[in-house]
Backbone and ligand atoms as CSV (ligand in chain L), in Angstrom:
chain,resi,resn,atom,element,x,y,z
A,1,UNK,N,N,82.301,139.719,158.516
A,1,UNK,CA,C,81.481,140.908,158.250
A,1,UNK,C,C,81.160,140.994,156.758
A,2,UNK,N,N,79.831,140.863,156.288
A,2,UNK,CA,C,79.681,141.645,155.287
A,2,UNK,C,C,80.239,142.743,154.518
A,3,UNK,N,N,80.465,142.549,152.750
A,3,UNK,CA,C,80.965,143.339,152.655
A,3,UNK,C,C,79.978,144.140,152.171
A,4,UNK,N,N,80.440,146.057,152.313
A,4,UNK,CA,C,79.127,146.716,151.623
A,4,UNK,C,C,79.098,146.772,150.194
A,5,UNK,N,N,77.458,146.870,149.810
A,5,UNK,CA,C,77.474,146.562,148.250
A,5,UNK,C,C,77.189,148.350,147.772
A,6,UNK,N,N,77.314,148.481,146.659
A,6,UNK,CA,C,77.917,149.762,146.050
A,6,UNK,C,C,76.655,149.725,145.752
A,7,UNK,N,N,76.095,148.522,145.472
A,7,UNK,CA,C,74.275,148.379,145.104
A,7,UNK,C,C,72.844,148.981,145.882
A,8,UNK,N,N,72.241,149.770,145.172
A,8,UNK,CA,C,71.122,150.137,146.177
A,8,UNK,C,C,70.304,148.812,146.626
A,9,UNK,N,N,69.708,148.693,148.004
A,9,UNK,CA,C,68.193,147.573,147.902
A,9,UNK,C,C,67.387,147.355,147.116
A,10,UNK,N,N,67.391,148.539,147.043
A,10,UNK,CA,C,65.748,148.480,146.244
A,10,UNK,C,C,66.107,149.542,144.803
A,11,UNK,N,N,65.857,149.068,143.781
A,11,UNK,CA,C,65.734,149.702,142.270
A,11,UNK,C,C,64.545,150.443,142.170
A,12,UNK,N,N,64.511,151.511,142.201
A,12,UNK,CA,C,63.396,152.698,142.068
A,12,UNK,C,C,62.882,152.012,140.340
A,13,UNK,N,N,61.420,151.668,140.966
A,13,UNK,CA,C,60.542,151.176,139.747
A,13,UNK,C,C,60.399,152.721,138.990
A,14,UNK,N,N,60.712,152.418,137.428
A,14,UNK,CA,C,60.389,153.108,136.006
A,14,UNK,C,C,59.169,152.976,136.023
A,15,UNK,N,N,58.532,154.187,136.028
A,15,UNK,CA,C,57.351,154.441,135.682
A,15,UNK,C,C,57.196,154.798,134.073
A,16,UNK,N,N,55.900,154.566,133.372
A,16,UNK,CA,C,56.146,155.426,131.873
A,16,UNK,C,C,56.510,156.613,131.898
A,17,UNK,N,N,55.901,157.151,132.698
A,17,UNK,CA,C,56.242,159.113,132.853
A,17,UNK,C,C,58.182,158.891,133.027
A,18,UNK,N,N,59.018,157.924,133.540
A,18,UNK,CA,C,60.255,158.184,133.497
A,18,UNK,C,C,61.069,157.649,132.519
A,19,UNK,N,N,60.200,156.494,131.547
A,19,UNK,CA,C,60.499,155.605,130.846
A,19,UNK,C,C,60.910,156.208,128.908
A,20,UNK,N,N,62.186,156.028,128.777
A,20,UNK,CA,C,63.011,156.698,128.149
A,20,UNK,C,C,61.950,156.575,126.685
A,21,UNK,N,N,61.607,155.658,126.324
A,21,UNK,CA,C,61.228,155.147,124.737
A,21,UNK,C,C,59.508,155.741,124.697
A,22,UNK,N,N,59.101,156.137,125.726
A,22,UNK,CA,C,57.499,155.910,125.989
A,22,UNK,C,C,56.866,157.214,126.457
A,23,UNK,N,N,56.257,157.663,125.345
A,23,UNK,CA,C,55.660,159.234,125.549
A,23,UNK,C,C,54.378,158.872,126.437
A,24,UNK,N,N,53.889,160.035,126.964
A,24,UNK,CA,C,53.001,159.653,127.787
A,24,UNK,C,C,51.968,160.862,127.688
A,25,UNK,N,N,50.669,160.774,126.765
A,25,UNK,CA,C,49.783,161.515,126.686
A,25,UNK,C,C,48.657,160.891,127.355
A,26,UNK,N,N,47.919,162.172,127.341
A,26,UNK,CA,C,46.308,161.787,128.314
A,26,UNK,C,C,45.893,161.795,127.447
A,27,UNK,N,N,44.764,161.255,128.069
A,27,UNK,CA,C,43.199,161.107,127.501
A,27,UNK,C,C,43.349,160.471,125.942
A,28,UNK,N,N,42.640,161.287,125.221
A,28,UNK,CA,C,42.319,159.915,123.635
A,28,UNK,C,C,43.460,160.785,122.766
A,29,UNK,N,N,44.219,161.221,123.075
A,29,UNK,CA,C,45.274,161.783,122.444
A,29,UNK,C,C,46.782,160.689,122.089
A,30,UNK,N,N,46.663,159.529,123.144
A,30,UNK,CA,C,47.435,158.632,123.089
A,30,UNK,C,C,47.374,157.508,121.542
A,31,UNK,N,N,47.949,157.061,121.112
A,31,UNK,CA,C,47.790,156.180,119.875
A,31,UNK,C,C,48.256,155.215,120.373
A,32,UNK,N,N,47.366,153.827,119.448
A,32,UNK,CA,C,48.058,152.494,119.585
A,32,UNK,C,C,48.764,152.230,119.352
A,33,UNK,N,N,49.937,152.951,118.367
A,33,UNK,CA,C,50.973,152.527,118.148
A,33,UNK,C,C,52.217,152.111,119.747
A,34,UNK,N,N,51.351,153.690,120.304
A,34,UNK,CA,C,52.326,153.733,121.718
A,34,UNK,C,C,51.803,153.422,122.855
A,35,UNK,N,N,50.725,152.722,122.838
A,35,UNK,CA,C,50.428,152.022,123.873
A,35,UNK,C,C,50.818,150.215,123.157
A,36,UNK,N,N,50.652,150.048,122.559
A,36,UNK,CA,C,51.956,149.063,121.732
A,36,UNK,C,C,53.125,148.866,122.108
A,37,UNK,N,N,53.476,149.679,121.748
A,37,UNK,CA,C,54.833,150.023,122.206
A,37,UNK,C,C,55.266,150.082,123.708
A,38,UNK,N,N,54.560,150.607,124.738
A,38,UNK,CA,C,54.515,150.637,126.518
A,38,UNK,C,C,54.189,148.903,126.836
A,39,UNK,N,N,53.405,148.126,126.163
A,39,UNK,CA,C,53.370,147.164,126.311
A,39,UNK,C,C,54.314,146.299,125.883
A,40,UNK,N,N,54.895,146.355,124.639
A,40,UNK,CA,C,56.276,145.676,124.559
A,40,UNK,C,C,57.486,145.881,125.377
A,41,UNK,N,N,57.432,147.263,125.851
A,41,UNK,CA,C,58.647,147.164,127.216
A,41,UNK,C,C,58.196,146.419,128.270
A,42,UNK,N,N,57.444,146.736,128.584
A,42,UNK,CA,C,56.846,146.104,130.041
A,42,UNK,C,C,56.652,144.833,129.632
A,43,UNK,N,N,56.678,143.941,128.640
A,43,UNK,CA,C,56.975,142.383,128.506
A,43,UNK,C,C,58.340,141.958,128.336
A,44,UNK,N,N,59.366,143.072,127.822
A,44,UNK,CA,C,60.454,142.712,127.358
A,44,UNK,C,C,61.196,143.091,128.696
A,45,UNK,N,N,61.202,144.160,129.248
A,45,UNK,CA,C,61.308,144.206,130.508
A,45,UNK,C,C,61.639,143.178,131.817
A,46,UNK,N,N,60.500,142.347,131.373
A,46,UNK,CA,C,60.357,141.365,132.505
A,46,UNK,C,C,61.180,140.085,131.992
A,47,UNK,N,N,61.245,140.139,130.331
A,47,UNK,CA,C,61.680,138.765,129.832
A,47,UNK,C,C,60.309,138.372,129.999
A,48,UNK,N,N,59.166,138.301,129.631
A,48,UNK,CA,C,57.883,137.440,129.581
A,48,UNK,C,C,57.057,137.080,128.638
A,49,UNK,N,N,58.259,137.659,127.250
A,49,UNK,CA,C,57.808,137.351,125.993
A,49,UNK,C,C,57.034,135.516,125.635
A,50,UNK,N,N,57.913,134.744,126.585
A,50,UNK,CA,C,57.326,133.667,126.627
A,50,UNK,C,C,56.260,133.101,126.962
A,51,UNK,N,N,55.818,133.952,127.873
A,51,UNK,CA,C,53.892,133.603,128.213
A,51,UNK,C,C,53.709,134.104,127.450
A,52,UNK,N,N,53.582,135.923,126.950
A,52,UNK,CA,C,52.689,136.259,125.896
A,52,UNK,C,C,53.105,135.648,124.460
A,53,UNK,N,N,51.984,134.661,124.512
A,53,UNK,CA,C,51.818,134.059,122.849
A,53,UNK,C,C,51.049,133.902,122.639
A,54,UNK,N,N,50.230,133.821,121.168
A,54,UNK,CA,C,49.274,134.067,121.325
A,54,UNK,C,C,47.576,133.754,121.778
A,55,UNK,N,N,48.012,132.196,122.258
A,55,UNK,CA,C,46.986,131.286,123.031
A,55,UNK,C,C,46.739,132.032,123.981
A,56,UNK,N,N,47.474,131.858,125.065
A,56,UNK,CA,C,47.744,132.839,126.258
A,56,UNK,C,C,47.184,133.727,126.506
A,57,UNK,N,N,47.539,134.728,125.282
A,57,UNK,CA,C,47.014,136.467,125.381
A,57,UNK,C,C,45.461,136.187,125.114
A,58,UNK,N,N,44.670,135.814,124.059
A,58,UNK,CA,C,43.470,135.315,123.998
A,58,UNK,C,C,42.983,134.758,124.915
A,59,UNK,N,N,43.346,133.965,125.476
A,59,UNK,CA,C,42.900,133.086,126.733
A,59,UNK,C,C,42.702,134.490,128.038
A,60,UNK,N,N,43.960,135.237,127.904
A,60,UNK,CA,C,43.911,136.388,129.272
A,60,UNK,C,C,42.608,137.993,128.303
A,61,UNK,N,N,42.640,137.965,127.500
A,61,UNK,CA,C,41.970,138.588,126.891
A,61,UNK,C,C,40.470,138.784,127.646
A,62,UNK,N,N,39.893,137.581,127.102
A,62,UNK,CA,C,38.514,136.614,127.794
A,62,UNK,C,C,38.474,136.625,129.266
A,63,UNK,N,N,39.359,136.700,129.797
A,63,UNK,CA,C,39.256,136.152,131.362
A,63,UNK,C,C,39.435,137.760,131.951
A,64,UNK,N,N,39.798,138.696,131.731
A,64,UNK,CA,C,39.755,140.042,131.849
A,64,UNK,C,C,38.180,140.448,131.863
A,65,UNK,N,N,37.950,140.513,130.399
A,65,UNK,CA,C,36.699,140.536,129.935
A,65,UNK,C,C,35.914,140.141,131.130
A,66,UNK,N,N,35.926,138.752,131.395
A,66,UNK,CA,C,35.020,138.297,132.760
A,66,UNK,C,C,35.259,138.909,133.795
A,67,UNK,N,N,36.333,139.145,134.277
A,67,UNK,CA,C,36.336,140.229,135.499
A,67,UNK,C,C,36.108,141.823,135.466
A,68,UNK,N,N,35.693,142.344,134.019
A,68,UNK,CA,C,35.146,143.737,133.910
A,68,UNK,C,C,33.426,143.055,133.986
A,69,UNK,N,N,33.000,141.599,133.552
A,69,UNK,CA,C,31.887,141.538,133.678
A,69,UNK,C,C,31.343,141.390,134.626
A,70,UNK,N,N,31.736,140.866,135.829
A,70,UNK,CA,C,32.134,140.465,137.008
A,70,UNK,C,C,31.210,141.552,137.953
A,71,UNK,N,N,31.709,142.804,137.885
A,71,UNK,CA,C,31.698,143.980,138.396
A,71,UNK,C,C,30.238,144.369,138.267
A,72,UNK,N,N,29.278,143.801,137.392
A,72,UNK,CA,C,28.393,144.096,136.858
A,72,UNK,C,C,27.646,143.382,137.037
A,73,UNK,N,N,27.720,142.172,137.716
A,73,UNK,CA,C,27.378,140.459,137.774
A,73,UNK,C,C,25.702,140.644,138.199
A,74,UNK,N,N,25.980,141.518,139.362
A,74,UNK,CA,C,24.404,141.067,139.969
A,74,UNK,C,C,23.392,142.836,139.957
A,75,UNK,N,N,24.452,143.539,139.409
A,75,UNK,CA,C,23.611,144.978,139.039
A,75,UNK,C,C,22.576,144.729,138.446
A,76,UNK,N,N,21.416,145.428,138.675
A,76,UNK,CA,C,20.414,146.062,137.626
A,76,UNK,C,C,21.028,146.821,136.430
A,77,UNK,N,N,20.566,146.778,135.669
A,77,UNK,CA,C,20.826,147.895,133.910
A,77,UNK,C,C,21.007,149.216,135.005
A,78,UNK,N,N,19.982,149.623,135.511
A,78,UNK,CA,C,19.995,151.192,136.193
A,78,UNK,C,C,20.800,151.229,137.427
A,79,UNK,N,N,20.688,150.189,137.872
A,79,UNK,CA,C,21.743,150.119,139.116
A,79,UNK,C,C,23.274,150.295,138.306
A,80,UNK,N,N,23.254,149.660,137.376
A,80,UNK,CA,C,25.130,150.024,136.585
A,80,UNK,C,C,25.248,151.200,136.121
A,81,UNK,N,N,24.242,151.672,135.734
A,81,UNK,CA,C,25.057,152.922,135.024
A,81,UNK,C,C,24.476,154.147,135.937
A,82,UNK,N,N,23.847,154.023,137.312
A,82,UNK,CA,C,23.881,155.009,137.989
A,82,UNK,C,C,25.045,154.725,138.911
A,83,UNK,N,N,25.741,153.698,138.924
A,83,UNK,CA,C,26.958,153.510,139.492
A,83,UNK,C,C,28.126,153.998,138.392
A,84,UNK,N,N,28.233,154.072,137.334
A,84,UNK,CA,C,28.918,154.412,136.108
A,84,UNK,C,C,28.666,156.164,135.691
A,85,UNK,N,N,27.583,156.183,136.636
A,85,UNK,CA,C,27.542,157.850,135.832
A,85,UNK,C,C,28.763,158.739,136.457
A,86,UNK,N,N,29.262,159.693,135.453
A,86,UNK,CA,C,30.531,160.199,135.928
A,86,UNK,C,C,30.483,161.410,136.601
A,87,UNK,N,N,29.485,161.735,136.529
A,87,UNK,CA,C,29.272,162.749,137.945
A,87,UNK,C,C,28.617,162.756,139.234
A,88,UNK,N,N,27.941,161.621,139.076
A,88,UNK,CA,C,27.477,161.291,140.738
A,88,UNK,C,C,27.619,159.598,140.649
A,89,UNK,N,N,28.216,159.173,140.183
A,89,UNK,CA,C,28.654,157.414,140.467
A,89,UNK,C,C,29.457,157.123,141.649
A,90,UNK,N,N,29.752,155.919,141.431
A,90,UNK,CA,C,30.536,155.801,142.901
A,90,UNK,C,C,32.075,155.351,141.974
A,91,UNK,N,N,32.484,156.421,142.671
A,91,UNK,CA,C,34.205,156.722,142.248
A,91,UNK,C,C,35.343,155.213,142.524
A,92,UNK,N,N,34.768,154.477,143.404
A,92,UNK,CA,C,35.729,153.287,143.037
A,92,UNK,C,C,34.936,152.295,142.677
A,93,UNK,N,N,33.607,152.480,142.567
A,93,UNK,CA,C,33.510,151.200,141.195
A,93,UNK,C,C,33.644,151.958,139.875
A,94,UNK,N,N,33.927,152.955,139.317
A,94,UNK,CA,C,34.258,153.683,138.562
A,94,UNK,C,C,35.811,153.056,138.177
A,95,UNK,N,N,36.290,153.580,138.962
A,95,UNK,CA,C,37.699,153.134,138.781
A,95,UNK,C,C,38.210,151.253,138.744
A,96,UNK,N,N,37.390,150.558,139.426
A,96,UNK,CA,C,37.409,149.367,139.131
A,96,UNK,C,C,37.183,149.237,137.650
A,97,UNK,N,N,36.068,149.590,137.105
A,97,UNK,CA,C,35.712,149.530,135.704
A,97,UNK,C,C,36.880,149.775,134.910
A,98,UNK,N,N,37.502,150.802,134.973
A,98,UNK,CA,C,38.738,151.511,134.743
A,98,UNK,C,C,39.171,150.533,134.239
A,99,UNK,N,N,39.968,149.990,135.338
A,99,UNK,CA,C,41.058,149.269,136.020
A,99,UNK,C,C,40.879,147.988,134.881
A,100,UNK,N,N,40.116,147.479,135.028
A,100,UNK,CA,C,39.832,145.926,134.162
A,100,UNK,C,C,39.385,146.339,132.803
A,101,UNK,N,N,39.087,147.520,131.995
A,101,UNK,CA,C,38.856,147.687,130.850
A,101,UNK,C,C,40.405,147.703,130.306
A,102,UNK,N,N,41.545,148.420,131.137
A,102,UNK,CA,C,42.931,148.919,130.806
A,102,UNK,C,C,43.215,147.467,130.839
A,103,UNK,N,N,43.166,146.225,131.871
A,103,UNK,CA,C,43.600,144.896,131.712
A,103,UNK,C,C,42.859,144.265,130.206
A,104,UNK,N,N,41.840,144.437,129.944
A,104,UNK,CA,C,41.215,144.040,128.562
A,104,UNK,C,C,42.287,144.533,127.317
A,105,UNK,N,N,42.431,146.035,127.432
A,105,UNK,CA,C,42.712,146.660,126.131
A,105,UNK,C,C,44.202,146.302,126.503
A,106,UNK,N,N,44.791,145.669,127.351
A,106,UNK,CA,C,46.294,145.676,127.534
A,106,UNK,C,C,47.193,144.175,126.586
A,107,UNK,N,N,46.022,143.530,127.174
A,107,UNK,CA,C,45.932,141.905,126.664
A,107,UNK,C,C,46.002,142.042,124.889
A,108,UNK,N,N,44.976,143.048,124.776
A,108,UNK,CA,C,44.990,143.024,122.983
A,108,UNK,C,C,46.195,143.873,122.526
A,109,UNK,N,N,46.811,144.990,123.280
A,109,UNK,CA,C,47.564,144.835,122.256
A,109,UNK,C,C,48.679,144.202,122.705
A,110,UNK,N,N,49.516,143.386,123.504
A,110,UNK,CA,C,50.144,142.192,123.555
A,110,UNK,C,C,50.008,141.047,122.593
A,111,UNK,N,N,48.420,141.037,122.577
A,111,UNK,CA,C,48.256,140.063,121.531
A,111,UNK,C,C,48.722,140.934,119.758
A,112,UNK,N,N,48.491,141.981,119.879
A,112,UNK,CA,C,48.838,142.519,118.355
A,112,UNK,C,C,50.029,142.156,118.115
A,113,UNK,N,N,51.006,143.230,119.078
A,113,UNK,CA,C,52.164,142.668,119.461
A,113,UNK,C,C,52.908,141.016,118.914
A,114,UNK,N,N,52.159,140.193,119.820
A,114,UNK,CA,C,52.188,138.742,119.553
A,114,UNK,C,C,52.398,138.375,118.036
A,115,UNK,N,N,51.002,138.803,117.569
A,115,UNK,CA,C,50.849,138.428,116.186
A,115,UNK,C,C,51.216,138.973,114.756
A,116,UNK,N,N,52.168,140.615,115.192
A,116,UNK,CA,C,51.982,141.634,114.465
A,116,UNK,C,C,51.101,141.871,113.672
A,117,UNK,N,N,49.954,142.306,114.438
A,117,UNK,CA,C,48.266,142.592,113.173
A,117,UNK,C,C,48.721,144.456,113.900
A,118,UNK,N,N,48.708,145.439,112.504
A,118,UNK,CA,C,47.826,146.908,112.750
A,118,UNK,C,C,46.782,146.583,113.160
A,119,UNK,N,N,47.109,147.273,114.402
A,119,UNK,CA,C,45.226,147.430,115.115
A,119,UNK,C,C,44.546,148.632,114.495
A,120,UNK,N,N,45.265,149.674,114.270
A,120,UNK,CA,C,44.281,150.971,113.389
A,120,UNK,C,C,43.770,150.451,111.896
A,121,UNK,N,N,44.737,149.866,111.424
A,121,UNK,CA,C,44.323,149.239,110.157
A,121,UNK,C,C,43.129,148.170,109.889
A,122,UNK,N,N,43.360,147.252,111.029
A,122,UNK,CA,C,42.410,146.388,111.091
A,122,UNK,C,C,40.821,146.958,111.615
A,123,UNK,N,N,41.035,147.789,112.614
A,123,UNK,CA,C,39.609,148.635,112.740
A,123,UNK,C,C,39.187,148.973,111.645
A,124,UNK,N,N,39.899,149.782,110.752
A,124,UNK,CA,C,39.136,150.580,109.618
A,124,UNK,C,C,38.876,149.265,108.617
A,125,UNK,N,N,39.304,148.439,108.425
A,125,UNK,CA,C,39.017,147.276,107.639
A,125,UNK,C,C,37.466,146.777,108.326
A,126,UNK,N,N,37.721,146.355,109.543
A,126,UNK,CA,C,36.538,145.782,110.646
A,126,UNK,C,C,35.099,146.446,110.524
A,127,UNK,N,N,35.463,148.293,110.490
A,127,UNK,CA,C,34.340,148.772,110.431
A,127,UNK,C,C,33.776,148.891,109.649
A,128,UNK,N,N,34.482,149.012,107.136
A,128,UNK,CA,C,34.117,148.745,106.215
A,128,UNK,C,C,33.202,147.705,106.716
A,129,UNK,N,N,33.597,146.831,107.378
A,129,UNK,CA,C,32.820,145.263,107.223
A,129,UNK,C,C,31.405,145.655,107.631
A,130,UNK,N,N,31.561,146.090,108.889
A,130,UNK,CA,C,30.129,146.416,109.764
A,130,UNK,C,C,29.231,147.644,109.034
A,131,UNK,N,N,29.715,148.736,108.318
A,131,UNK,CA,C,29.084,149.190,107.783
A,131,UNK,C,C,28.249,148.809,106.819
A,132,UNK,N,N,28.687,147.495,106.051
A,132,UNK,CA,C,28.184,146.945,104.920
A,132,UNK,C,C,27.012,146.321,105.509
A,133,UNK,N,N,27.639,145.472,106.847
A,133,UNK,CA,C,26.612,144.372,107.465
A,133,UNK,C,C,25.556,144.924,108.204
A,134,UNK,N,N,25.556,146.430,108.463
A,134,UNK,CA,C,24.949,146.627,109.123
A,134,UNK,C,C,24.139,148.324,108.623
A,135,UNK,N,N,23.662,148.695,107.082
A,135,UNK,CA,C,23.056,149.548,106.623
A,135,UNK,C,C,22.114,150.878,107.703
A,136,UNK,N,N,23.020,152.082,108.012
A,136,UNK,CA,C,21.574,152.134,109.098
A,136,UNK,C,C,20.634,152.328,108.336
A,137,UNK,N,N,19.679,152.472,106.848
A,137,UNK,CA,C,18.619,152.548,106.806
A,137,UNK,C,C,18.012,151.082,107.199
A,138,UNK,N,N,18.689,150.544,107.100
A,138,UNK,CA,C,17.948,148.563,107.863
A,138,UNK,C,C,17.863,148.667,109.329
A,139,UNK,N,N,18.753,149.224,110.393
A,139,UNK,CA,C,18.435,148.911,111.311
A,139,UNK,C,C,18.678,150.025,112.462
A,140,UNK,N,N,18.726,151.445,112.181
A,140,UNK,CA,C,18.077,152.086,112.708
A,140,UNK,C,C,17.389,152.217,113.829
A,141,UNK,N,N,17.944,152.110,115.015
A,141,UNK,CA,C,16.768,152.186,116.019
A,141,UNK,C,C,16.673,150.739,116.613
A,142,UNK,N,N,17.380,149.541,116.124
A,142,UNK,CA,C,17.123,148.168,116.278
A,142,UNK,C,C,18.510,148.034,116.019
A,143,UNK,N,N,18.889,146.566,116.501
A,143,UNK,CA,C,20.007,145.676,115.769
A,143,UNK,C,C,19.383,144.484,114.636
A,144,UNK,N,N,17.917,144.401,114.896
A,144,UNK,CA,C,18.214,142.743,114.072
A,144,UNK,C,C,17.644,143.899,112.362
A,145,UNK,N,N,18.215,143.235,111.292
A,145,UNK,CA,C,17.865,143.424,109.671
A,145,UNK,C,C,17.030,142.955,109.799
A,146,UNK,N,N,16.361,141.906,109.895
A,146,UNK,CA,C,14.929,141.370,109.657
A,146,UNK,C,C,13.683,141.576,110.405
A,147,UNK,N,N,14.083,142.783,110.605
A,147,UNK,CA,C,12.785,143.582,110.953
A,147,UNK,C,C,12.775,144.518,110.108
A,148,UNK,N,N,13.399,144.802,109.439
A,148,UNK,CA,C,13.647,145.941,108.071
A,148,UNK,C,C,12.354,144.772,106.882
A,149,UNK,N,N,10.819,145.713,106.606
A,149,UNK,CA,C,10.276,145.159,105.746
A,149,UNK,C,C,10.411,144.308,104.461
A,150,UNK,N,N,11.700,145.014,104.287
A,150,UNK,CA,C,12.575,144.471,102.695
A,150,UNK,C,C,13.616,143.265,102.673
A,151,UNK,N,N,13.352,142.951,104.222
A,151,UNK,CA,C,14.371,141.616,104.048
A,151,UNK,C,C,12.779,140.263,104.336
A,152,UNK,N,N,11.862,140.714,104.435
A,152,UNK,CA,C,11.001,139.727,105.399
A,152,UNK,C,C,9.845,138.865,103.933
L,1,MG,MG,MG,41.915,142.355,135.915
């Protein structure tokens, strides 16, 4: 006869909402630091620090990316975003979108993670850049500069 184990079957999965280290705000109130941070448990967690490196994470980055593009593959422009509109769209390709943007933004910061780069830091660095490269009195209304008279 078996002996009985003192052990439950099944380990009631930690959700973030139960997860000791990991605050859990809505909406854009959340920071990267702590969605950073939710992602380093949930790798350390598993022990899977060893896939995420940073080939890997780049490589899953991209391939995310393709499956949020995916979704979109054979839409019309108006066919997507009357499927995307948030008050009369259709609620599970809505949530698909969701779903694979959170796999995109999950990958990067794993990869931050990976590489230790500030992602807030590096934005505000990123966007100095684009502001420079990209003047709106030049392009305004357009993306290309060389339609701005003064570059031509
Ligand atoms: Mg996905």
């Amino acid at each position: 006869m078996r002996k009985k184990s003192s052990k439950p079957l099944h380990r009631t999965p930690q959700t973030a909402a139960s997860h000791p280290v990991i605050p859990r705000h809505s909406g854009d109130k959340v920071t990267l630091g702590e969605l950073r941070e939710m992602m380093r448990a949930f790798v350390q967690e598993r022990a899977w620090n060893k896939y995420h490196v940073p080939r890997n994470l780049a490589a899953s980055v991209s391939i995310e990316a393709g499956e949020l593009l995916e979704l979109f593959q054979w839409l019309t422009p108006e066919e997507a975003a009357s499927k995307c509109d948030p008050t009369r769209g259709d609620l599970a390709f809505r949530q698909a979108v969701g779903e694979e943007m959170c796999d995109v933004l999950m990958y990067i910061m794993s990869l931050a993670n990976s590489v230790d780069i500030d992602l807030g830091t590096a934005i505000y660095a990123k966007m100095d850049k684009n502001r420079a490269k990209y003047p709106p009195a030049e392009v305004r209304g357009h993306y290309d500069r060389r339609k701005n008279p003064a570059h031509r």
